[in-house]
C-alpha atoms as one frame of an Amber mdcrd trajectory, in Angstrom:
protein
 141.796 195.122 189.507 140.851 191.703 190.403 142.224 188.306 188.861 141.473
 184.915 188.449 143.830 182.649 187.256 142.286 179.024 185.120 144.459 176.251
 184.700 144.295 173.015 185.414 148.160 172.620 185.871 149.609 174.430 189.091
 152.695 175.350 187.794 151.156 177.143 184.934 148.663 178.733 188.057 151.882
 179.704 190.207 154.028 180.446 186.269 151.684 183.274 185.607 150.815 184.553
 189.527 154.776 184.990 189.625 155.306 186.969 186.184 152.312 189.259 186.532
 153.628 190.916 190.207 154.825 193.774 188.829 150.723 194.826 187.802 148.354
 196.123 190.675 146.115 193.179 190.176 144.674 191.300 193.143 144.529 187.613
 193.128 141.345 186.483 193.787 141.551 182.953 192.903 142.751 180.147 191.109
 140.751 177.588 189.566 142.022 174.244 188.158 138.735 173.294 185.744 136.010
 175.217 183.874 133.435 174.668 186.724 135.268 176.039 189.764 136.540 178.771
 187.477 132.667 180.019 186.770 131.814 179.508 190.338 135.169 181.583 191.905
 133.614 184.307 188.587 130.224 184.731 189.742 131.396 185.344 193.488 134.995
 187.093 192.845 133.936 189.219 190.159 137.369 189.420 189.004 137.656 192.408
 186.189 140.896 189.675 184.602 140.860 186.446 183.706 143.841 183.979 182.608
 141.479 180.852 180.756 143.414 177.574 179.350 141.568 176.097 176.822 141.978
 172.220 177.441 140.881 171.138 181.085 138.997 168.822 182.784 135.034 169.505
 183.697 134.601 172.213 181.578 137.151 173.423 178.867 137.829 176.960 178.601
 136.049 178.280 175.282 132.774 176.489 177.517 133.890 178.429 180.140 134.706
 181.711 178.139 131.084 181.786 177.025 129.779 181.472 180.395 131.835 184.402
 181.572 130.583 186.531 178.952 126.731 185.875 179.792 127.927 186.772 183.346
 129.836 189.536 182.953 131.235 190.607 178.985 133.326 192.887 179.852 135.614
 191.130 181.630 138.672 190.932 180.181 140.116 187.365 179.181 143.260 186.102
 177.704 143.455 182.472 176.787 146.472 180.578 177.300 146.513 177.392 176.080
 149.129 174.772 174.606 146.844 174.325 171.382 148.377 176.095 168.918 145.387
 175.576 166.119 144.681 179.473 164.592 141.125 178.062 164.458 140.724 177.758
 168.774 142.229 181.342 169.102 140.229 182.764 166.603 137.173 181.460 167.746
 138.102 182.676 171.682 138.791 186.231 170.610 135.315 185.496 168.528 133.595
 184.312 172.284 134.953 187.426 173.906 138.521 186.702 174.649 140.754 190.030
 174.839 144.019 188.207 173.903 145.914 185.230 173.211 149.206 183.043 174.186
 150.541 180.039 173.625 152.525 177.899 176.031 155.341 177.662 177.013 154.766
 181.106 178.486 157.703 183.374 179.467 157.847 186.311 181.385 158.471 188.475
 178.408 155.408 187.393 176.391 153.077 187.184 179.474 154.258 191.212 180.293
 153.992 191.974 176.614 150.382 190.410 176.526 149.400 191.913 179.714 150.385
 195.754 178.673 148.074 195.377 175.653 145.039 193.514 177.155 145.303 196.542
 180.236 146.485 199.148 177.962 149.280 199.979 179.737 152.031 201.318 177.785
């Protein structure tokens, strides 16, 4: 399976590359705004996607629709530092498979990942 991580902070990119390893996903990109991260979609194809909500360009639930026209069944989990039930509700409305809220750790990223790939 093919990812592409979305955030426009690196150390959230390289936060989440390191704590999914242990999943046969392939990185296909990163992307650091909406726009690159619909352009790296349409090429990469990825089959996982890791969206913040709050970046520069384009912000994520933008970007989450776009995805969705392009390919809706791709499967996305937002993670974003708004913690508003309203934004996550309306992502998992959009499309979204899942949900987390930063800080991240290891243990919630794993936890979130099992689910959204159904891998128990």
């Amino acid at each position: 399976m093919k990812l592409l991580i979305v955030d426009d902070s690196s150390v959230m990119r390289r936060t989440i590359e390191k704590h999914l390893t242990n999943y046969n996903l392939e990185i296909v990109g990163m992307a650091k705004n909406g726009k690159d991260a619909i352009n790296q979609f349409e090429m990469k194809r990825p089959d996982v996607v890791t969206l913040d909500i709050t970046m520069p360009e384009m912000d994520g639930l933008t970007c989450l629709d776009k995805m969705m026209a392009i390919n809706p069944e791709a499967k996305v989990m937002i993670i974003t530092a708004l913690s508003d039930k309203y934004t996550g509700l309306l992502a998992l409305d959009k499309g979204a498979r899942g949900f987390l809220y930063k800080p991240v750790n290891q243990t919630d990223l794993v936890t979130a990942f099992d689910k959204l790939l159904k891998r128990n």
